[in-house]
C-alpha positions as CSV (number, residue, x, y, z in Angstrom):
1,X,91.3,155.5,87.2
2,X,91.8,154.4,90.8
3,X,89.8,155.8,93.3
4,X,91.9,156.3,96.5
5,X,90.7,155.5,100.2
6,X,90.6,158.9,101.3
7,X,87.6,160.8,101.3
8,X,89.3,164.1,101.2
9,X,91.5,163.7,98.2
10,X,89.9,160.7,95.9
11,X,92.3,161.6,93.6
12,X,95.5,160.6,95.4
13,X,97.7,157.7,96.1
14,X,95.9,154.6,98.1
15,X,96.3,154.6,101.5
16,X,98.0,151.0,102.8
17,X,95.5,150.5,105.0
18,X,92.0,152.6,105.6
19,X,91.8,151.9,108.4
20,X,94.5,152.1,110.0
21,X,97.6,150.1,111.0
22,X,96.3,146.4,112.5
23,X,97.4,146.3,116.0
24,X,99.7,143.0,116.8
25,X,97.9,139.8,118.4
26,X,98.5,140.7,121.8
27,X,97.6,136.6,122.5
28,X,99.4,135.2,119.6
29,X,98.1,131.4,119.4
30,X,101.4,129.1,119.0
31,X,101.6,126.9,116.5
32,X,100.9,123.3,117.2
33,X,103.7,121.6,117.1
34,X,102.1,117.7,116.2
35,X,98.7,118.1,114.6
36,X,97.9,114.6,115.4
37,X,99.1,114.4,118.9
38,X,96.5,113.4,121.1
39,X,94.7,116.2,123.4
40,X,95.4,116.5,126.8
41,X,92.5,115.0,129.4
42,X,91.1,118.1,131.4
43,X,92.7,118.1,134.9
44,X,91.5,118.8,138.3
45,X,88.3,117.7,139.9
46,X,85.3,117.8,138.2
47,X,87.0,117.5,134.7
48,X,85.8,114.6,132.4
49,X,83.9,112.3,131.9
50,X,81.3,115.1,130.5
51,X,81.3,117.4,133.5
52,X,83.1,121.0,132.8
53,X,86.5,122.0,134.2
54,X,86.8,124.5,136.9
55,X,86.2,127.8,135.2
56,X,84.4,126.7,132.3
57,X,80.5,127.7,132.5
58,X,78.2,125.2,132.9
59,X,75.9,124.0,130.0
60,X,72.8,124.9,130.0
61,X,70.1,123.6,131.8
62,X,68.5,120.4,129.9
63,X,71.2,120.3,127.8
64,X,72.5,116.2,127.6
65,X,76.2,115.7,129.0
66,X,79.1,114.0,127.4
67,X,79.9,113.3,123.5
68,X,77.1,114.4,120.7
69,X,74.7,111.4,120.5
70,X,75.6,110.4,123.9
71,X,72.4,109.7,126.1
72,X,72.0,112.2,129.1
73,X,74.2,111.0,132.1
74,X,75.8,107.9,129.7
75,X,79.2,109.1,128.9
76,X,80.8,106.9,131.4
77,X,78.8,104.0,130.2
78,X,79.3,104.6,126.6
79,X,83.3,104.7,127.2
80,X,83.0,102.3,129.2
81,X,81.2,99.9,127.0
82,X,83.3,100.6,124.1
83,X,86.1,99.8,126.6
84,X,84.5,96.2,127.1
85,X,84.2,95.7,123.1
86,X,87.6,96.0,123.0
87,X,88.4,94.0,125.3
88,X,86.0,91.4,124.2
89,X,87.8,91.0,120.6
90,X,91.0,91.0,122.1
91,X,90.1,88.3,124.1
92,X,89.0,86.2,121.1
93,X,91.9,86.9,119.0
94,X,94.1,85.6,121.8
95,X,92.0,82.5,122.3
96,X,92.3,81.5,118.4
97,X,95.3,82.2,118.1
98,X,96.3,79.9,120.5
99,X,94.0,77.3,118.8
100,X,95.6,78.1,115.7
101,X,99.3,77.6,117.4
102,X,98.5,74.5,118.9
103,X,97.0,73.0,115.6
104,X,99.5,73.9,113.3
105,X,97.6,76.8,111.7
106,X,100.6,79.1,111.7
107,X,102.5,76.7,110.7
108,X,104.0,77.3,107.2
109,X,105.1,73.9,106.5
110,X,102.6,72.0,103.7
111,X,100.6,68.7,105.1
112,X,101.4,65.6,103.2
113,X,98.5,63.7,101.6
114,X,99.7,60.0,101.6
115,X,96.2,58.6,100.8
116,X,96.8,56.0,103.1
117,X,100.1,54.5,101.5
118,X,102.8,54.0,104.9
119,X,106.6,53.1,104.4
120,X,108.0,49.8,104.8
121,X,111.5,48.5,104.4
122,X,111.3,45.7,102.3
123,X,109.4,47.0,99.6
124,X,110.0,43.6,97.8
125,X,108.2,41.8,100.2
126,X,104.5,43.4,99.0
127,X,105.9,43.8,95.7
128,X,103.5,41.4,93.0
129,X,105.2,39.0,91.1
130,X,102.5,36.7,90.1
131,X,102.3,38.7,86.5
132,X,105.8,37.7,85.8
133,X,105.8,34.2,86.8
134,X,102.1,33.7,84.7
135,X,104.7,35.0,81.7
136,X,106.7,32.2,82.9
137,X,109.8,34.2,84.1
138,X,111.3,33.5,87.6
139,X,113.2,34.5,90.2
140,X,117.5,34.1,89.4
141,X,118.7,32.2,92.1
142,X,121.5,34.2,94.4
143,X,124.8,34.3,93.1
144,X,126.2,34.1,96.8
145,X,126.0,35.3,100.1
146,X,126.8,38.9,100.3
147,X,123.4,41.2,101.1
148,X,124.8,42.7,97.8
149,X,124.3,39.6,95.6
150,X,120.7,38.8,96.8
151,X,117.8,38.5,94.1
152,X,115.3,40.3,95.0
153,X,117.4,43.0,96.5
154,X,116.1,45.8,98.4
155,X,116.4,49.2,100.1
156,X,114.7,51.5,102.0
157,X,115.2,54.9,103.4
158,X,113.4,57.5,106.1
159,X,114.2,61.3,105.7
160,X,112.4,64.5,106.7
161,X,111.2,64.9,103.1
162,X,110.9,61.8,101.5
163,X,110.2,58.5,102.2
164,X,112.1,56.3,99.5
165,X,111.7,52.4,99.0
166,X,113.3,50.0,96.0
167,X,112.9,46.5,94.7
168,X,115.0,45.0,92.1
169,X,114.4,41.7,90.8
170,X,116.4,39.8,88.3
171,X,114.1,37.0,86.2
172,X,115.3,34.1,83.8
173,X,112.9,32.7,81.6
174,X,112.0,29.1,82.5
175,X,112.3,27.7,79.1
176,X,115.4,30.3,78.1
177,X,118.6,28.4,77.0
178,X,121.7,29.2,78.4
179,X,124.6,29.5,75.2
180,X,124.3,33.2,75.2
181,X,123.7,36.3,77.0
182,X,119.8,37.0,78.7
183,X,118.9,39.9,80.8
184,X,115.7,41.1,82.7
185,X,115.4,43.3,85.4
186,X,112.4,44.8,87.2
187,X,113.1,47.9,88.9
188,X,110.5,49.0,91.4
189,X,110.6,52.5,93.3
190,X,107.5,54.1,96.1
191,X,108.7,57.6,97.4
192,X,106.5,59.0,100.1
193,X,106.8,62.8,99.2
194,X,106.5,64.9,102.7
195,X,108.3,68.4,101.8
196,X,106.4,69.1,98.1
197,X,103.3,68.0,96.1
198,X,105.0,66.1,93.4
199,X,101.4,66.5,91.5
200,X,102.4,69.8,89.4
201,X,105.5,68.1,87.8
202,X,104.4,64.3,87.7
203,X,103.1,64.5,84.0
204,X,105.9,66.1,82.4
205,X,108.3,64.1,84.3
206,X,107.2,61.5,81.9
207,X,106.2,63.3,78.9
208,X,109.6,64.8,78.7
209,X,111.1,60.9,77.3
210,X,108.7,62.0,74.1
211,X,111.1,65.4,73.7
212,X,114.1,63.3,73.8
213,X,116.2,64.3,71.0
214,X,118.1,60.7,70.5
215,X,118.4,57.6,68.5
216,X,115.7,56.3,70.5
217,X,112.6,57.5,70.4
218,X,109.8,57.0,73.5
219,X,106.1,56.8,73.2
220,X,104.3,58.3,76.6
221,X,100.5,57.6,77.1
222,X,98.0,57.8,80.0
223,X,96.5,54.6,82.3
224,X,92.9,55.0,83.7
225,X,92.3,53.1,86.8
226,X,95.7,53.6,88.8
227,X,96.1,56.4,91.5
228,X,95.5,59.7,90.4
229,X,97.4,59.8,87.2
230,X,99.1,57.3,85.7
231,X,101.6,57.2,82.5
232,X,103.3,54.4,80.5
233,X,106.4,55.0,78.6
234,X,107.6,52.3,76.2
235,X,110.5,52.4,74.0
236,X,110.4,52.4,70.3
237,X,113.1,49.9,68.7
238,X,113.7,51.4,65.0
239,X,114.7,47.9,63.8
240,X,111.8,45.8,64.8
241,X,113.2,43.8,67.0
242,X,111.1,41.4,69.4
243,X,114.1,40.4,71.3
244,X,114.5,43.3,73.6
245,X,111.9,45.9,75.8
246,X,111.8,48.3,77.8
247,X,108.7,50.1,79.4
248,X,108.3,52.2,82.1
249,X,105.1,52.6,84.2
250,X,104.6,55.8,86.7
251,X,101.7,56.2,89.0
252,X,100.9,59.0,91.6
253,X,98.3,58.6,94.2
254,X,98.5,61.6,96.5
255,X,101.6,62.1,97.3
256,X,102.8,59.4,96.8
257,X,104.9,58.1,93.7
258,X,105.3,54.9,92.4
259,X,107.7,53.5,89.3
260,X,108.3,50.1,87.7
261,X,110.7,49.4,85.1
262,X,111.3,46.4,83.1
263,X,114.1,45.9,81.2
264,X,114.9,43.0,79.0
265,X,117.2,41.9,75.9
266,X,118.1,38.3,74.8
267,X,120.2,37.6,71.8
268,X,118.9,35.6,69.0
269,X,121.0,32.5,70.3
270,X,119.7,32.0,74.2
271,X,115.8,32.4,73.5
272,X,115.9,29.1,72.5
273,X,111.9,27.7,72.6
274,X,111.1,30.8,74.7
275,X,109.5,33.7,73.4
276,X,110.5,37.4,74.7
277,X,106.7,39.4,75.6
278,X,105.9,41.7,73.5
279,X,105.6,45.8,74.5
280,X,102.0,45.6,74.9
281,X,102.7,42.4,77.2
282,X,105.4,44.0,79.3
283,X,102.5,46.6,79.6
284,X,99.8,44.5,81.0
285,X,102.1,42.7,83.6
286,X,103.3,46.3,84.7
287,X,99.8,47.3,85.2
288,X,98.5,44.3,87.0
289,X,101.4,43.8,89.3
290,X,101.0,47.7,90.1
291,X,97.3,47.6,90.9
292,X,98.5,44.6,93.6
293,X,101.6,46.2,95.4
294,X,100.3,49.7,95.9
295,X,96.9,48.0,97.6
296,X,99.5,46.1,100.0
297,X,101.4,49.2,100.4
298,X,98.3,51.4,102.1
299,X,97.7,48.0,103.7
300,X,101.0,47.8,105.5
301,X,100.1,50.9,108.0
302,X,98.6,47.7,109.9
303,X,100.7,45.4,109.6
């Protein structure tokens, strides 16, 4: 059982309001429109920078002036030096940034590491031979006069990206005789990489000849001692053949690339009293020539 508001009848209905009905807000405060807007500085003089506006009463006496935690009469100099901190980091930031600008520090494009290898344009000229000729092979004489039928021939090119040089040499064996066909080439490439590390894909740029699925069949293994990484692919000949080779040697050195290929093949007929190198020869001469040309290569920034 309810027990009503009124003290004369306890018994009947509640009454909405005991007390009475609420009079209206006769100041209703409007509501803010922005909650995060910022509050308006007191006007007029006087107002500020801790003092009181005109009509508010005065704190009292002893009390400290300005923002809680504020030292008595340091408002001013607390806004004041927060104003300076401000300032102060502003200031630096501008100054390194502009260090930054003017070194490249914002600058998105990556910084080459050439370890010391510059380009040249006749890559044949500190391209080693001496290997070659110790296996007695030499230089074909030129088949005319055209810069296309020169022996050694090559090329070089300048771009914003790369920096590409070739060499290609045909040899002859010295003691080789001539009734049928005889082939060797040596084909030398340096790329100076400037847009991209070639580091991430260098090793399986060569390790992919070993997931060829062909008739021929590749074997890939790593050389110690030349640039940062160094691979050599040689070719396997099902039939056993020692008249024919080809082996591949890849080196990277920073960014910097380096390729030589031999290629060779002699029919039974034109080897005559010379004998064709083996692999594991073709190998050794690719490795020691190598070790020569790129030394002459970071040497040719002086020359």
């Amino acid at each position: 059982m309810s027990i009503s508001g009124d003290q004369n009848n306890p018994y009947g209905p509640p009454q909405p309001n005991p007390y009475g009905q609420v009079p209206a807000a006769q100041n209703p405060v409007p509501a803010q429109q922005n909650p995060y807007a910022q509050q308006a500085m007191p006007q007029g003089p006087g107002a500020g920078y801790g003092y009181p506006a005109p009509g508010v009463p005065a704190p009292p006496a002893g009390a400290p002036i300005g923002a809680p935690g504020a030292s008595p009469g340091g408002a001013g100099r607390g806004i004041s030096g927060w104003l300076w901190a401000v300032g102060g980091a502003v200031a630096a930031s501008a100054i390194w940034g502009s260090v930054l600008f003017a070194t490249g520090g914002f600058s998105s494009e990556p910084t080459p590491d050439l370890a010391g290898y510059a380009y040249t344009g006749d890559l044949c000229a500190d391209t080693s031979l001496t290997p070659f000729q110790d296996a007695h092979f030499k230089t074909k004489a030129n088949t005319g006069t055209a810069s296309k039928d020169a022996n050694p021939q090559h090329s070089g090119t300048q771009l914003k990206t790369l920096d590409t040089m070739t060499c290609n040499v045909s040899f002859e064996q010295e003691n080789a005789g001539s009734s049928a066909y005889s082939s060797t080439w040596l084909y030398n490439t340096a790329t100076l990489h400037r847009g991209a590390d070639p580091a991430p894909e260098f090793a399986d740029g060569y390790r992919s000849y070993e997931k060829q699925d062909t008739s021929v069949g590749y074997r890939v293994e790593a050389v110690a001692g030349l640039g940062d990484e160094a691979y050599l692919v040689t070719r396997k000949d099902e039939g056993g053949t020692s008249n024919s080779s080809y082996v591949i040697l890849g080196v990277r050195d920073g960014w910097m690339t380096y390729q030589s290929t031999w290629s060779s093949y002699a029919s039974s007929s034109s080897s005559g009293s010379a004998k064709q190198p083996t692999a594991t020869e073709v190998a050794t001469m690719l490795k020691t020539s190598a070790t020569e040309t790129l030394k002459r290569l970071q040497n040719s920034r002086s020359r």
